[in-house]
N, C-alpha and C positions, 0 to 999 in steps of 0.2 A: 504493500500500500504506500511504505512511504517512498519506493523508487517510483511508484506512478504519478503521486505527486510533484516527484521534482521535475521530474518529464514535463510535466502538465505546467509547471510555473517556469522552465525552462524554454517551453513552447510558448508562452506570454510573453517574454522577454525578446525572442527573437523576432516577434511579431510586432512588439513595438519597435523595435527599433527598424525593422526595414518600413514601417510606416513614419520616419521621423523624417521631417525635410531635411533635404539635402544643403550641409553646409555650401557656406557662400565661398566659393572661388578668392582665395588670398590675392592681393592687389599686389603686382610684381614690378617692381622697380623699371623704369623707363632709362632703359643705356644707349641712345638714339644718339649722343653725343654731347661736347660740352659745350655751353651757352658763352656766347659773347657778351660779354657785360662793356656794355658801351661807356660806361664815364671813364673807362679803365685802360682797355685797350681799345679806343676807336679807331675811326675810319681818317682822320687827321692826327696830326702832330701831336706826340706826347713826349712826357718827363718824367724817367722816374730815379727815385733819391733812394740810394743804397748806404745807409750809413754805419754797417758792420763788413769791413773788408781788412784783410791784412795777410801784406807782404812782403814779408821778412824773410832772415835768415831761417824761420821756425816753418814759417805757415806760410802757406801760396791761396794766392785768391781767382776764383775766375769769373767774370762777368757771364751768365749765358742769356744772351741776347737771340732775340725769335720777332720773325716780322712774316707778314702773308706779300708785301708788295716790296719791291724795289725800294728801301729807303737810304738816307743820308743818316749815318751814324754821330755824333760828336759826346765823347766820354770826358768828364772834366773831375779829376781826382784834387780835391780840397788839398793845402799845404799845411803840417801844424807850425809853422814858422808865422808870426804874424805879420801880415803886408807883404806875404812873398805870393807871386801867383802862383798859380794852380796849374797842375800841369794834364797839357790837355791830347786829345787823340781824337782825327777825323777819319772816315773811311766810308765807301760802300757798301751795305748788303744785298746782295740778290736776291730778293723773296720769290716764292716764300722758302725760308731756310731759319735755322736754329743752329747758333753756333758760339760756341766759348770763346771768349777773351780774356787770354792771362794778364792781368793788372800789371804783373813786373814787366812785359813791355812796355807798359809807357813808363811807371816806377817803382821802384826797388826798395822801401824807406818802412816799412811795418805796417801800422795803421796807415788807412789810404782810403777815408768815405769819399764818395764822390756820388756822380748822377749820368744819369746818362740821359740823351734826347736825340729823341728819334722826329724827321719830319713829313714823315709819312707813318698808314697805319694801315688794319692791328699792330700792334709791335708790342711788345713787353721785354721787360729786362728783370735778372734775379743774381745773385750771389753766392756764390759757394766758396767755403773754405775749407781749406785741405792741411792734413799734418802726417807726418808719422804713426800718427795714434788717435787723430780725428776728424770726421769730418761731417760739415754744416754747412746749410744751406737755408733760404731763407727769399721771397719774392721782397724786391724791392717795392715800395712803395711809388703810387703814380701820384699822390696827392699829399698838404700838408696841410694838415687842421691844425689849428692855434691852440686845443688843448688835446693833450693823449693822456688816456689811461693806461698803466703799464701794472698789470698785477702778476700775481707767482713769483718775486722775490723772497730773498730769503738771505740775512747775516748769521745763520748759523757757524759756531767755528769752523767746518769743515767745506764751506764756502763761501762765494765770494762772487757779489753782487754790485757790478759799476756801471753807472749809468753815465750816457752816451749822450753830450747835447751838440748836436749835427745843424750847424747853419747854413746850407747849400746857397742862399742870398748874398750878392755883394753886401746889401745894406746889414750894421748892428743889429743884434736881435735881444732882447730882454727878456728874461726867464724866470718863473717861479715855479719850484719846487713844494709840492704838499705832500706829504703820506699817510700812509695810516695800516696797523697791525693788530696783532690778536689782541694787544691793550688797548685798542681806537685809536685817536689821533697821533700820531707823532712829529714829535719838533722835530726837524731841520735843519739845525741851527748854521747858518750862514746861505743856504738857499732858496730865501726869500725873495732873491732879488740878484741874479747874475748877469753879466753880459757875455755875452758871446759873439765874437767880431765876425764880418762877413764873410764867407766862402771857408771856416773854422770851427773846430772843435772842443769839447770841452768832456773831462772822461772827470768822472766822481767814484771815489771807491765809497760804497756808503758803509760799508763795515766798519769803517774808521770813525764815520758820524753816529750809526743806530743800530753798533752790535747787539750779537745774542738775539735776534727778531726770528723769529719761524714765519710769518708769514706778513710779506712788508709790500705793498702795492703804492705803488705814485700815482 
């Protein structure tokens, strides 16, 4: 009796569920290809400001530069000397093409932000750096807002967090520094109010201003 039972409620079971509507068809990701985002890489002249590069004795840097048409390249690597020009590099590319340019051709000196400007488009530019034992890369920026948020830092002893103020501008540029960590606000103190001269840089090791921080966003 009791195997004919289970039969019996086992036969219920199968019959619900083949009367149960049929799940909906999962919605599958569309790989048609990737979108041109026009304020970025349009169909005209663009600009875009790489200001993590370095080309040293340690580390090698490579511009990798990609255009769809025929454009006029001109690379212009900031000097940290102050009032000293910039040294620069014009050339051709034959679109559409994607091609590396090593920074120690034009020069040779460590740190070396700079920007590149293309006068035609699509075009994009991005940065890569190379070591022995590392390597980063990173899309150059096409645009510069007047404030950035820079979060995921960190002064833990075992690291080592400098911040980077890139003025690709001939003209002065005036800076304020704010931050803030797991304790909320944090003082600053001396970067309330910097300059920074034109077509120059300025590196801040903040560990020395606001050790021991787990987690420190500007």
């Amino acid at each position: 009796m009791r195997r004919v039972l289970l039969l019996v409620v086992a036969a219920a079971l199968t019959t619900g569920a083949a009367l149960l509507p049929r799940p909906a068809a999962l919605e599958e990701p569309d790989f048609s290809g990737g979108a041109l985002i026009e304020d970025i890489a349009g169909t005209e002249g663009s600009v875009w400001y790489c200001p993590w590069m370095n080309a040293g004795a340690v580390r090698d840097s490579y511009l990798m530069l990609a255009a769809e048409p025929n454009v006029q390249v001109e690379v212009t690597l900031a000097s940290p000397i102050p009032n000293e020009a910039a040294d620069r590099a014009s050339f051709t590319l034959t679109g559409p093409a994607a091609d590396p340019l090593e920074v120690a051709s034009i020069v040779r000196r460590g740190d070396a932000p700079g920007f590149v400007e293309f006068d035609n488009g699509p075009a994009a530019a991005s940065a890569v750096v190379t070591s022995d034992t590392a390597l980063t890369g990173d899309r150059c920026s096409a645009s510069v807002p007047k404030l950035w948020h820079l979060p995921g830092g960190t002064t833990r002893p075992d690291h080592t967090t400098i911040l980077r103020l890139f003025n690709p501008f001939p003209e002065p540029a005036k800076v304020s520094v704010t931050g803030a960590s797991e304790f909320g606000e944090v003082g600053l103190i001396g970067l309330t109010s910097i300059d920074v001269g034109g077509r120059s840089w300025q590196d801040i090791n903040l560990n020395e201003i606001v050790p021991l921080l787990e987690d420190l966003s500007l």
